[in-house]
C-alpha positions as CSV (number, residue, x, y, z in Angstrom):
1,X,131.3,122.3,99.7
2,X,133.2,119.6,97.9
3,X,136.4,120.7,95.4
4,X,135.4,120.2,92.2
5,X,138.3,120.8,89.7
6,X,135.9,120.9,86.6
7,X,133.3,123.6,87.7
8,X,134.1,127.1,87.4
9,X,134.2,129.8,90.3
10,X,131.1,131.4,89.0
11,X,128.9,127.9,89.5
12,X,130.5,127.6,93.3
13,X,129.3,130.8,93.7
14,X,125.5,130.5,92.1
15,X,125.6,127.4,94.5
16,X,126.6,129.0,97.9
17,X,123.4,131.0,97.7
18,X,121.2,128.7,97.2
19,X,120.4,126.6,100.6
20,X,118.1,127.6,102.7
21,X,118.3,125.6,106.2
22,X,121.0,127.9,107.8
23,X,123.8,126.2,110.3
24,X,121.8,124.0,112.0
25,X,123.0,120.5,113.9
26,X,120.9,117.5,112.4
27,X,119.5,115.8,115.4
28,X,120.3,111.9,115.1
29,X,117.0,111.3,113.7
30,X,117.5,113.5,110.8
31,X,119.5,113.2,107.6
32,X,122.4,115.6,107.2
33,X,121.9,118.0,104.4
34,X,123.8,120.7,102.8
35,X,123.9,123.7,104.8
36,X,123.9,121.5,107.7
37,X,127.1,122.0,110.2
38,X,127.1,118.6,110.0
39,X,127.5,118.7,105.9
40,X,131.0,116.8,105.2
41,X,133.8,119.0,105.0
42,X,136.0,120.4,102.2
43,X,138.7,118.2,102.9
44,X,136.4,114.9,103.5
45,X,135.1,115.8,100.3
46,X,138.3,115.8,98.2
47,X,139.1,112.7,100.1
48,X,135.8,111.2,98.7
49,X,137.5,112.2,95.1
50,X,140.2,110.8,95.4
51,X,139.3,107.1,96.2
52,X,137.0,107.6,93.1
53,X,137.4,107.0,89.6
54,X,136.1,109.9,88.3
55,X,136.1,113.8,89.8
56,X,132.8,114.5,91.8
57,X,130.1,116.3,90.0
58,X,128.0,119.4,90.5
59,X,124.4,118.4,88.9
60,X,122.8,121.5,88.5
61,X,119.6,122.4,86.7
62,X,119.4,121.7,83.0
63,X,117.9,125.3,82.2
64,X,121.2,127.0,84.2
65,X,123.2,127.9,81.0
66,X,120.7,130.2,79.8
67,X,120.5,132.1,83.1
68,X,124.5,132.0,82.8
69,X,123.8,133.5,79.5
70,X,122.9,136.8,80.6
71,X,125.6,137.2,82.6
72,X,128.3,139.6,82.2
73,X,130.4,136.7,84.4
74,X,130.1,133.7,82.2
75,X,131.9,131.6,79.6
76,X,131.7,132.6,76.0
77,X,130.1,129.5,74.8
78,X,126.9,129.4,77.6
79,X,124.5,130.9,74.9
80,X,124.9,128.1,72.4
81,X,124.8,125.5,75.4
82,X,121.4,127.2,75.6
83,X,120.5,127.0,72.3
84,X,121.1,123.3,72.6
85,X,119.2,122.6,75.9
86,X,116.5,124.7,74.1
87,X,116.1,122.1,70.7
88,X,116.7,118.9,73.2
89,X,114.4,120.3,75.9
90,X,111.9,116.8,74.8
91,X,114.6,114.1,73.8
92,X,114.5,111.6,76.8
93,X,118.2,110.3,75.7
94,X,119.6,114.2,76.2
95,X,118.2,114.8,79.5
96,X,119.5,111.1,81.2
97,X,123.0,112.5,80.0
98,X,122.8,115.3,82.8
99,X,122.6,114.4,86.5
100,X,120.9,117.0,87.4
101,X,118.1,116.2,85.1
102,X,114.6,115.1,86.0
103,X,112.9,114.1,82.7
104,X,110.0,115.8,84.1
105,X,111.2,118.6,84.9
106,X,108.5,119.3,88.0
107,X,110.5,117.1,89.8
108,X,113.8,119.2,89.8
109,X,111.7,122.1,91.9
110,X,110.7,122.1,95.2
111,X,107.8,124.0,96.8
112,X,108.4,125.2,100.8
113,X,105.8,124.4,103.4
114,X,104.9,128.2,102.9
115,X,104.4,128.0,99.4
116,X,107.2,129.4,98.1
117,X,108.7,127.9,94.8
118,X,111.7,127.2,94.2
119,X,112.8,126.8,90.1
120,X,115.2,127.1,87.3
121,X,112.5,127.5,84.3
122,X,114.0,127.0,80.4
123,X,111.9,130.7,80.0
124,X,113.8,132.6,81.7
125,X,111.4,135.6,82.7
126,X,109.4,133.4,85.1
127,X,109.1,132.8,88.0
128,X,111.9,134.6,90.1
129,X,113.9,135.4,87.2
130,X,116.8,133.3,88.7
131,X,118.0,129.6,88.9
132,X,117.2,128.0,92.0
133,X,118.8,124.6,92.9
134,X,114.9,123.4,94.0
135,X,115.4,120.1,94.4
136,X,118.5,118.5,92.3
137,X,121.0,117.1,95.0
138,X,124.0,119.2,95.3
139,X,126.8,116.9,94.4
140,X,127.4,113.6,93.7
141,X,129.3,110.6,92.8
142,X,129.2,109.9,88.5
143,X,129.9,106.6,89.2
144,X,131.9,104.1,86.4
145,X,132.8,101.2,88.5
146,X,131.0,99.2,91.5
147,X,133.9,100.2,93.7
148,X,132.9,103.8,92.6
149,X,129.4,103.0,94.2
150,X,130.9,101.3,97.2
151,X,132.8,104.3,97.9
152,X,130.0,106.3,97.6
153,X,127.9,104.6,99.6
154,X,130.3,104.1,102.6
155,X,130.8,107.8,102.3
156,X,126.8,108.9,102.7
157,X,126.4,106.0,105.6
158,X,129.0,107.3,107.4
159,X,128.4,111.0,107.1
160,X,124.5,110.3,107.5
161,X,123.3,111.6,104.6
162,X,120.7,112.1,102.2
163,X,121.2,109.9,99.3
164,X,119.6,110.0,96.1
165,X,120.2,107.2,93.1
166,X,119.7,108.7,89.9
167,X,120.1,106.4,86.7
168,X,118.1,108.5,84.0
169,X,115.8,110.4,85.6
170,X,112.8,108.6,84.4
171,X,110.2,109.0,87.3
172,X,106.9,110.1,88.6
173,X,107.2,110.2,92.1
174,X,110.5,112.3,92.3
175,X,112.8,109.5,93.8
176,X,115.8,110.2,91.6
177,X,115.9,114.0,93.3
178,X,116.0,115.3,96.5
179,X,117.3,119.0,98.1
180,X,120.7,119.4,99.5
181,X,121.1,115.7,99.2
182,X,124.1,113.3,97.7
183,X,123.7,111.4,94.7
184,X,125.0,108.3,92.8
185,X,124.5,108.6,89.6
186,X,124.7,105.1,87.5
187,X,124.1,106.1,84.4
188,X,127.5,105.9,82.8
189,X,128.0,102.0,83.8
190,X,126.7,100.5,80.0
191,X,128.5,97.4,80.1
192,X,126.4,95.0,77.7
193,X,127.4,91.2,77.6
194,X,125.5,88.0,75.7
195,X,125.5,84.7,77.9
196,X,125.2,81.9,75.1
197,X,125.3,79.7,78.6
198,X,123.9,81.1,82.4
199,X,125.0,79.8,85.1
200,X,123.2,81.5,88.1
201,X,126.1,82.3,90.8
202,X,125.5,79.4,93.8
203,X,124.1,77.5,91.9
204,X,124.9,73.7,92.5
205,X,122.8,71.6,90.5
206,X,124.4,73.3,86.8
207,X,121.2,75.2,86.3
208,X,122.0,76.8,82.8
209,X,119.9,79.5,80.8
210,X,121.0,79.7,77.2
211,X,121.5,83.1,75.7
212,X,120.8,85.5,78.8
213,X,121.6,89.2,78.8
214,X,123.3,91.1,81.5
215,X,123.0,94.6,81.6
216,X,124.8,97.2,83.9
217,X,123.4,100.1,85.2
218,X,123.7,102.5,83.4
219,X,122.4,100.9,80.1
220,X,119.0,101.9,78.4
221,X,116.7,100.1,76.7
222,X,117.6,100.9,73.0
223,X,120.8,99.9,73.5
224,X,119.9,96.7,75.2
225,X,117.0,95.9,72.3
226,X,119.8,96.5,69.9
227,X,122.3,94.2,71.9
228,X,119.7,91.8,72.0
229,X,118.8,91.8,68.4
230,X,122.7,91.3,67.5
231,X,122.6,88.1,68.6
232,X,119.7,86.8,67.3
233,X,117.5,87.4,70.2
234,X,114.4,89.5,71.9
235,X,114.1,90.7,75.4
236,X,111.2,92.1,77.5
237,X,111.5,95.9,77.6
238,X,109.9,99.2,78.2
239,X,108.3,101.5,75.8
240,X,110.2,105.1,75.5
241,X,110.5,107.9,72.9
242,X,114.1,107.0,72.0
243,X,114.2,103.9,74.6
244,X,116.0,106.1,76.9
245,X,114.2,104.5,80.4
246,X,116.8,102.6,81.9
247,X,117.1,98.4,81.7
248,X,118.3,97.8,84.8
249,X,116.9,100.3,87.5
250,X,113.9,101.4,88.7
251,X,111.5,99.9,85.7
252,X,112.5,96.3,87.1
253,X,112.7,96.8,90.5
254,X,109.5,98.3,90.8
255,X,107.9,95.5,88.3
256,X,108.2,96.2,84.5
257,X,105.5,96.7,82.6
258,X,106.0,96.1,78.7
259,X,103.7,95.7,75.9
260,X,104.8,92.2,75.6
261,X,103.7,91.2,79.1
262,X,100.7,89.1,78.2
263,X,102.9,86.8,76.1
264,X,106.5,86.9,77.8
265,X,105.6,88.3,82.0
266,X,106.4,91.2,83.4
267,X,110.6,92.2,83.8
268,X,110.8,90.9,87.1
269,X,109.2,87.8,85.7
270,X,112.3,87.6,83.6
271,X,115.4,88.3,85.9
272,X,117.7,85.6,86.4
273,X,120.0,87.6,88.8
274,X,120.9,90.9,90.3
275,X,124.2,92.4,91.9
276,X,123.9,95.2,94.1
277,X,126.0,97.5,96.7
278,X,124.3,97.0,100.1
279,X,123.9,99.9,102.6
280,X,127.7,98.3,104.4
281,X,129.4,98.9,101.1
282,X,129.4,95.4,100.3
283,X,128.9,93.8,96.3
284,X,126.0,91.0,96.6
285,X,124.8,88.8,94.1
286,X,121.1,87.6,94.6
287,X,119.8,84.8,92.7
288,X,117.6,81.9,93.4
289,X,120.8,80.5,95.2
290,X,122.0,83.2,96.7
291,X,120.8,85.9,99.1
292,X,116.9,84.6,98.2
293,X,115.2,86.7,100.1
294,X,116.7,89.5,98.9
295,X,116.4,88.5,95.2
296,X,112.4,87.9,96.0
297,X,112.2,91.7,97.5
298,X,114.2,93.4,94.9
299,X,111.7,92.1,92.0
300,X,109.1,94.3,92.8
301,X,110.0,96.2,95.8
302,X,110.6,99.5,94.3
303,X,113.8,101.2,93.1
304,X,116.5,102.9,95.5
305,X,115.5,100.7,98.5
306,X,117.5,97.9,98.9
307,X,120.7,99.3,97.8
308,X,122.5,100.5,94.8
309,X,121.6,98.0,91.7
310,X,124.6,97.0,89.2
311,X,123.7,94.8,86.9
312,X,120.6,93.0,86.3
313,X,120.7,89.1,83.8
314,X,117.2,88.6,82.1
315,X,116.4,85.5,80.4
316,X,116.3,86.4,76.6
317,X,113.6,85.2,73.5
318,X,113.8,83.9,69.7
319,X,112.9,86.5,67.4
320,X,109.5,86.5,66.6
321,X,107.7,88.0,63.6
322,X,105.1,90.8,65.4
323,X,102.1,92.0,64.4
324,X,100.8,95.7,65.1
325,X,97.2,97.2,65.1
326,X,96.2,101.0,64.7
327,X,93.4,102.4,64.6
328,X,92.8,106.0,64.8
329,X,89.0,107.8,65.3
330,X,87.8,111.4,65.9
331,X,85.0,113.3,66.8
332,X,85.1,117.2,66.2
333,X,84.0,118.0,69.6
334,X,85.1,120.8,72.2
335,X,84.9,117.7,74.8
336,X,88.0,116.1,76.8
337,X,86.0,113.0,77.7
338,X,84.0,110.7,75.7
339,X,80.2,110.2,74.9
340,X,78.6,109.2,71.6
341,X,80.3,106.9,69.2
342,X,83.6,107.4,70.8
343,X,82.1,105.7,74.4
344,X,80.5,103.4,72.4
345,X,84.2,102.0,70.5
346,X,85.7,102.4,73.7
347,X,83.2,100.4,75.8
348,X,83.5,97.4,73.0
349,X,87.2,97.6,73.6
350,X,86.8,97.0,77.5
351,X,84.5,94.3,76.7
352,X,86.4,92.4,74.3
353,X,90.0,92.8,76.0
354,X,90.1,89.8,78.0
355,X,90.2,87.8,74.9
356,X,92.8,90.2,73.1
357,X,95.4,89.3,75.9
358,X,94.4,86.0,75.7
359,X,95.1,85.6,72.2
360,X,98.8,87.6,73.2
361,X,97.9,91.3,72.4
362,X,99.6,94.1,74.3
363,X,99.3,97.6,74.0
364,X,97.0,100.9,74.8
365,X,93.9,102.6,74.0
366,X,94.2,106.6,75.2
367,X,92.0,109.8,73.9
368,X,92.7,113.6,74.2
369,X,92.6,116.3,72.3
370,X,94.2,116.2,68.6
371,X,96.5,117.8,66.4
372,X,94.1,119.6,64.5
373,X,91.3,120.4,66.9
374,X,88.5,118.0,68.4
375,X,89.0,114.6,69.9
376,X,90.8,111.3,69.1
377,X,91.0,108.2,70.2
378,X,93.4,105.9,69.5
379,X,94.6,102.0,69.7
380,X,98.1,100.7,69.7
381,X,98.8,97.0,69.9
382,X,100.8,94.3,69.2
383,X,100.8,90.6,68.9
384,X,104.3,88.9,68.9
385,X,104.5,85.0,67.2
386,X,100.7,85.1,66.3
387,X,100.3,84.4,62.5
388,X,99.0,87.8,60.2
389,X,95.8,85.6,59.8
390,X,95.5,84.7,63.5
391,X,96.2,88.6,64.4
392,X,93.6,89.4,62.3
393,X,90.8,87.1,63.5
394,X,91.0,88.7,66.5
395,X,91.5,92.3,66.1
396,X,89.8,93.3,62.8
397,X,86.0,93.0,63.8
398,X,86.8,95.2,66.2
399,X,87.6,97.5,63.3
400,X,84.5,96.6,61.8
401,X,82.6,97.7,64.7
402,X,84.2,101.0,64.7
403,X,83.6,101.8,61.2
404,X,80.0,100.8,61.6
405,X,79.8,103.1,64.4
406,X,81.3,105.4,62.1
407,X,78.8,105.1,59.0
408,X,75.7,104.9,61.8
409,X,77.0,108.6,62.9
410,X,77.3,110.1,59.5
411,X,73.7,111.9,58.7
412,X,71.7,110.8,61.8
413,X,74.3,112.9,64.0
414,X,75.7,116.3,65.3
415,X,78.7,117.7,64.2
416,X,79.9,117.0,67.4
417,X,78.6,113.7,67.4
418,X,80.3,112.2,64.0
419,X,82.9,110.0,64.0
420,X,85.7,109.7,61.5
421,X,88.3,106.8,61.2
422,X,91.1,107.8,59.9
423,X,93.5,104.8,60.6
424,X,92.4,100.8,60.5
425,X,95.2,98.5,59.6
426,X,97.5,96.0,61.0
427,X,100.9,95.0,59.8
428,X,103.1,92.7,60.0
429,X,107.2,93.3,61.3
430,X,110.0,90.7,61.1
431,X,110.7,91.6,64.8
432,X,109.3,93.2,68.1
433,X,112.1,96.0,67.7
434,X,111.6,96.6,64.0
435,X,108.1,97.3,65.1
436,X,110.0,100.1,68.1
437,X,112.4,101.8,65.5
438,X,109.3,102.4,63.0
439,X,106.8,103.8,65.7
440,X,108.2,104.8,68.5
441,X,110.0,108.4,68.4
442,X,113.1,109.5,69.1
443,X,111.6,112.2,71.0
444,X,109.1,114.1,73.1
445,X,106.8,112.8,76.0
446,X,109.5,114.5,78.4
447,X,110.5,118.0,79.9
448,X,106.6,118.6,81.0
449,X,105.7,119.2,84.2
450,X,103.5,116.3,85.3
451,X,101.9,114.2,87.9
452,X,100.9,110.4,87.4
453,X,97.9,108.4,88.8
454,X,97.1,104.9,87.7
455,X,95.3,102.1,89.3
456,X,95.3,97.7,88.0
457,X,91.8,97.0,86.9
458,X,91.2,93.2,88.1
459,X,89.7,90.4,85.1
460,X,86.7,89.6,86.9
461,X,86.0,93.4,87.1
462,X,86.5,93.7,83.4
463,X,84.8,90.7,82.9
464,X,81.6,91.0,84.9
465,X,81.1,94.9,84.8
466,X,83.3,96.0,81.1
467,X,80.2,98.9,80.9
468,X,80.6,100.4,84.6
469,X,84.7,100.0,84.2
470,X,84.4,101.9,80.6
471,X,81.5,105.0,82.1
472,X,84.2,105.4,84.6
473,X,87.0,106.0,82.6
474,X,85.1,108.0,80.1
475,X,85.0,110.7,82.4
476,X,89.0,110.5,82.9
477,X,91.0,113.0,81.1
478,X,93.8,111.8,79.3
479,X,93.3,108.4,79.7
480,X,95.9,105.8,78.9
481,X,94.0,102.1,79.0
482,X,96.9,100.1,79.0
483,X,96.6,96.2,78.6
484,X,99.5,94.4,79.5
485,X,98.9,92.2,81.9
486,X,96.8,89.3,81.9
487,X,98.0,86.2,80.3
488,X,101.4,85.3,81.1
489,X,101.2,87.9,84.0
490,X,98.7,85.9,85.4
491,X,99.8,82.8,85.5
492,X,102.8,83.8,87.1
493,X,102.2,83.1,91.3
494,X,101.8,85.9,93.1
495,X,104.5,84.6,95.8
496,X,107.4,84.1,93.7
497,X,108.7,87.7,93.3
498,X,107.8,90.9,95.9
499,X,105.7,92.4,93.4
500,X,102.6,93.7,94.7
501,X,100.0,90.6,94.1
502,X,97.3,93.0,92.7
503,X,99.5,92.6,89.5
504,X,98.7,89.0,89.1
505,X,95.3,89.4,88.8
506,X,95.0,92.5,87.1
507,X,93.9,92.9,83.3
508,X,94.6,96.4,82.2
509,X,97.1,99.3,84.1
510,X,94.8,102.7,84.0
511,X,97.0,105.9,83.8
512,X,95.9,109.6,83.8
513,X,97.6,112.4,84.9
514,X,97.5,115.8,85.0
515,X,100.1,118.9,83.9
516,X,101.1,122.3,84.1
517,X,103.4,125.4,82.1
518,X,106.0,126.8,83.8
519,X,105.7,130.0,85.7
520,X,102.2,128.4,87.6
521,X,102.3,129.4,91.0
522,X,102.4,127.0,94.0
523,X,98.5,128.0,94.9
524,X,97.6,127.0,91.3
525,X,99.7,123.4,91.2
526,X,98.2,122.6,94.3
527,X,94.6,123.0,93.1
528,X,95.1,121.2,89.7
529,X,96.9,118.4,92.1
530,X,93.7,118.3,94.3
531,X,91.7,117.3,90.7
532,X,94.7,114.8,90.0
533,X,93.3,113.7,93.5
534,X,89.6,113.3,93.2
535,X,90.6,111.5,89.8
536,X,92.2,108.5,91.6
537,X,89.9,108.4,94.1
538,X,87.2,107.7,91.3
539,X,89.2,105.1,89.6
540,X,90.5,103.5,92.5
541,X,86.9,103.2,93.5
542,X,86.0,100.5,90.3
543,X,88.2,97.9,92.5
544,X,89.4,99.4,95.9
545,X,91.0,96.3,96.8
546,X,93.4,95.9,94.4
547,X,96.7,98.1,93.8
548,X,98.9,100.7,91.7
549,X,102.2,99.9,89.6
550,X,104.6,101.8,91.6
551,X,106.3,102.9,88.5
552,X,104.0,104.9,87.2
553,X,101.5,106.1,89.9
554,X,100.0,109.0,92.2
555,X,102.3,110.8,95.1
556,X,99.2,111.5,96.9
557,X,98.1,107.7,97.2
558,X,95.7,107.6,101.0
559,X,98.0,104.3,101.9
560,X,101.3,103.8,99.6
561,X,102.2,100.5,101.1
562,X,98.8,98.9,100.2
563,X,98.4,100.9,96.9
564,X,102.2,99.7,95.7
565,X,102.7,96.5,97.6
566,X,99.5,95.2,98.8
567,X,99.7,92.1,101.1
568,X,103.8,91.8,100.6
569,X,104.2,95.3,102.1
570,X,105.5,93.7,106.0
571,X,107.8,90.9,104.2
572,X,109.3,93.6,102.1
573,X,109.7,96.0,105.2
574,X,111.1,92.9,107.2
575,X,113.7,92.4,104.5
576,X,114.6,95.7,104.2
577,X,115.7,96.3,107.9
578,X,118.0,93.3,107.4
579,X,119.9,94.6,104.8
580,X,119.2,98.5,105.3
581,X,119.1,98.7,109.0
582,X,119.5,102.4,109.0
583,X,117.5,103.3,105.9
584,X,119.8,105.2,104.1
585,X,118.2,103.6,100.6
586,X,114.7,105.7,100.6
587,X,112.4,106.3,98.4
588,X,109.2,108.2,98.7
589,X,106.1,106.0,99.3
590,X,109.0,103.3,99.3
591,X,109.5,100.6,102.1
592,X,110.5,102.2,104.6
593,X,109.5,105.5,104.1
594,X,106.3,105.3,106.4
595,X,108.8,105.9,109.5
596,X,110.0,109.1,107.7
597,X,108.8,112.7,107.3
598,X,107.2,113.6,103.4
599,X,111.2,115.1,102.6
600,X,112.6,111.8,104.1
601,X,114.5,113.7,105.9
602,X,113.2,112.9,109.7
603,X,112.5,109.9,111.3
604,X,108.9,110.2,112.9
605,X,108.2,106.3,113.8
């Protein structure tokens, strides 16, 4: 193993006993992985260091200090470092600041092909009793520079290694992890800088673009919005308790979904230009201008594929006044799903949401189980540069509706079968993030153990069939009904960027997912997996010929590169083997990754 002068005896030691492959030769097929005789070398290793800016690091579970805890071998202070991974267990922001950290923590375990499980839980009575490595790589490179990242890179390629990228950890298909594998880890690169005038690298005909942003790798999207909003302007972002999803990783390169989509496009609809380390080590720009191809592949492609992202330049937006719109109803019933007045207000919603994106709405409807029993169902959406009056026009009979359905239920129903509203108002904000900082947390929606499926609804299917789209997704769990595409998102051609073309005709991204407490056996996750399954297949059923936002979708998707990149899939793949020849950028369900075993560890194509 690597030298590592910050990490104490005690951790080399935890680590030593935790692979599992014995001292076997990779074939040349096959990546390299700790345990390996190939594995790099001690020496190699402190080489590696020293051509780096920083000392390598050791990412380990998060939950490992409180095992350490109960040692009679550790330091003094690893009970109060418990006590503080204990109260930040949910805070997105904490959990990026740890490279070993998966923000859903399912992610940093790993289950054998005999079922064993392999976990470090926060409780630590579970399970084995012990913290296991599972699936956090075993050392990486905390990279500060682009020559960091170049060094790194150079360093897996010619070792032949497993590489991970790992920004913030923000995923749901487990692409910033992987066993006994190397990492880069970006997220410490936060350079920020305002463009009052762009000039696109190449470029020859003095295209400019007033008052773009360029954003490194490492930054996040609160402190972008707040960068932003310092000089005056607005850009299109992702939604996050505490905006700790990262601005220029994989939420762009696999597309960007924001809540202002319908009005402003999608992220990759807003990238100017990217930089990137390339699999030889090399620093490209891509731009319109320069390396085209590669700039067309990258928006929409899919994170940790095409190399190791740097910065990323969006276009930026006058601040805008924005309007919001809650609504909040409940039914005090012992369902998950909908029927009654809740279908019914959820129904109208499908109907009437071609003409909310139209008119420049964004946002979601979802339902589950509420805070003090029952069911709720709720709507948040907002409308940036429409008037309070115009917001209103639009939204408020929907209101109407609801509360009708509301009073109809009162007397002439169950129990079960009333409705309450509790929440019907819009309001009016001086800015898209003044809207963020008032409703959006600082924490929670992390450190769960969870799977993702989703599927893009098409218009026409909305249009033509809103009651057969809404029984569907009545019967769907969890439900997040997410409308933010359509309008600007639709006029964008499908051609100009990589992203899979189902997006362009989409109307609303459908999420579900499913979730388990730690401690539940392999057996158990595998069955409530196989319901995770049967859910998809259901949805994906409503328009089989469209696609999934690779972002924020299924790992058990029947064909990945139609589900995530529909007819741009060969293109992609085509680009890929220019710049990647050896696929050492891999993701899974990636480009690429249909010549490679489930671990991407084996090539079998």
């Amino acid at each position: 193993m690597p030298r590592v002068a910050s990490l104490s005896v005690l951790l080399l030691v935890w680590l030593a006993g935790q692979f599992v492959h014995g001292f076997q030769e990779s074939s040349p097929r096959c990546r390299c992985l700790y345990g390996d005789l190939c594995w790099p070398s001690e020496a190699e290793f402190a080489q590696l260091e020293s051509e780096l800016s920083r000392p390598l690091v050791m990412p380990t579970p998060l939950a490992l200090p409180c095992y350490l805890a109960t040692t009679p071998y550790t330091q003094s202070n690893s009970s109060s470092v418990c006590s503080t991974i204990t109260a930040n267990w949910d805070n997105g922001t904490f959990r990026s600041g740890h490279p070993g950290t998966m923000e859903a923590p399912n992610f940093e375990t790993f289950i054998t092909p005999a079922g064993q499980l392999h976990a470090c839980f926060l409780n630590t009575t579970l399970g084995a009793q012990r913290c296991e490595q599972g699936s956090v790589p075993v050392v990486g490179v905390e990279a500060h520079t682009v020559n960091d990242i170049q060094v790194a890179v150079r360093f897996a390629a010619r070792h032949n290694l497993r590489l991970v990228i790992k920004n913030t950890g923000h995923d749901y298909l487990g692409r910033s992890s992987g066993r006994d594998s190397f990492m880069i880890w970006t997220h410490h690169m936060k350079n920020i800088t305002m463009h009052e005038a762009f000039r696109p690298s190449g470029s020859l005909s003095g295209e400019i673009f007033e008052h773009a942003i360029t954003v490194h790798a490492g930054v996040q999207w609160q402190e972008a919005y707040n960068a932003a909003n310092a000089s005056g302007r607005m850009i299109v972002g992702g939604v996050a308790a505490g905006g700790s999803v990262g601005a220029a990783g994989g939420w762009v390169l696999g597309g960007g979904q924001s809540l202002v989509s319908p009005v402003y496009g999608l992220g990759v609809d807003n990238v100017l230009e990217l930089a990137l380390v390339l699999a030889n080590g090399s620093h490209a720009t891509t731009n319109a201008y320069e390396h085209p191809d590669l700039f067309w592949a990258l928006r929409g492609g899919g994170g940790g594929t095409f190399g190791v992202v740097t910065s990323v330049t969006y276009k930026t937006y006058p601040i805008v006044p924005t309007v919001s719109a809650s609504l909040v109803a409940s039914a005090n019933t012992t369902q998950s799903t909908l029927s009654g007045s809740l279908a019914d207000a959820f129904t109208e919603f499908v109907r009437i949401t071609p003409a909310l994106t139209d008119a420049g709405w964004g946002g979601y409807v979802t339902y589950g189980p509420g805070t003090q029993g029952g069911l709720t169902y709720e709507l948040v959406a907002i409308a940036p540069n429409l008037s309070w009056e115009e917001a209103n026009a639009t939204i408020v009979p929907y209101f109407d509706y609801v509360h009708a359905l509301a009073e109809n239920s009162t007397g002439s129903g169950t129990t079960e079968t009333q409705l309450t509203v509790s929440v019907a108002e819009t309001t009016l904000y001086p800015s898209f993030l003044s809207w963020y900082t008032a409703n959006i947390p600082a924490t929670g929606l992390v450190g769960s153990n969870l799977n993702l499926g989703s599927w893009l609804l098409p218009r026409d299917l909305v249009e033509t069939d809103h009651k057969r789209v809404a029984e569907t997704l009545s019967t769907v769990p969890g439900l997040s009904f997410e409308f933010v595409a359509g309008g600007a998102v639709s006029r964008t051609n499908a051609s100009s960027t990589g992203l899979n073309p189902a997006w362009r005709k989409a109307l609303v991204h459908t999420i579900f997912g499913v979730a388990w407490a730690d401690g539940t056996s392999a057996a158990e996750i595998g069955e409530i997996q196989d319901t995770l399954k049967a859910t998809s297949a259901k949805v994906r059923a409503l328009a089989p010929d469209s696609g999934a936002y690779f972002n924020e979708a299924s790992m058990f998707e029947p064909d990945p590169p139609k589900a995530f990149f529909g007819a741009h899939y060969e293109k992609l793949k085509t680009i890929k083997k220019t710049y990647d020849p050896m696929d050492l950028f891999l993701v899974l369900e990636g480009v690429g990754s249909d010549e490679w075993d489930r671990e991407l560890r084996c090539k079998i194509h």
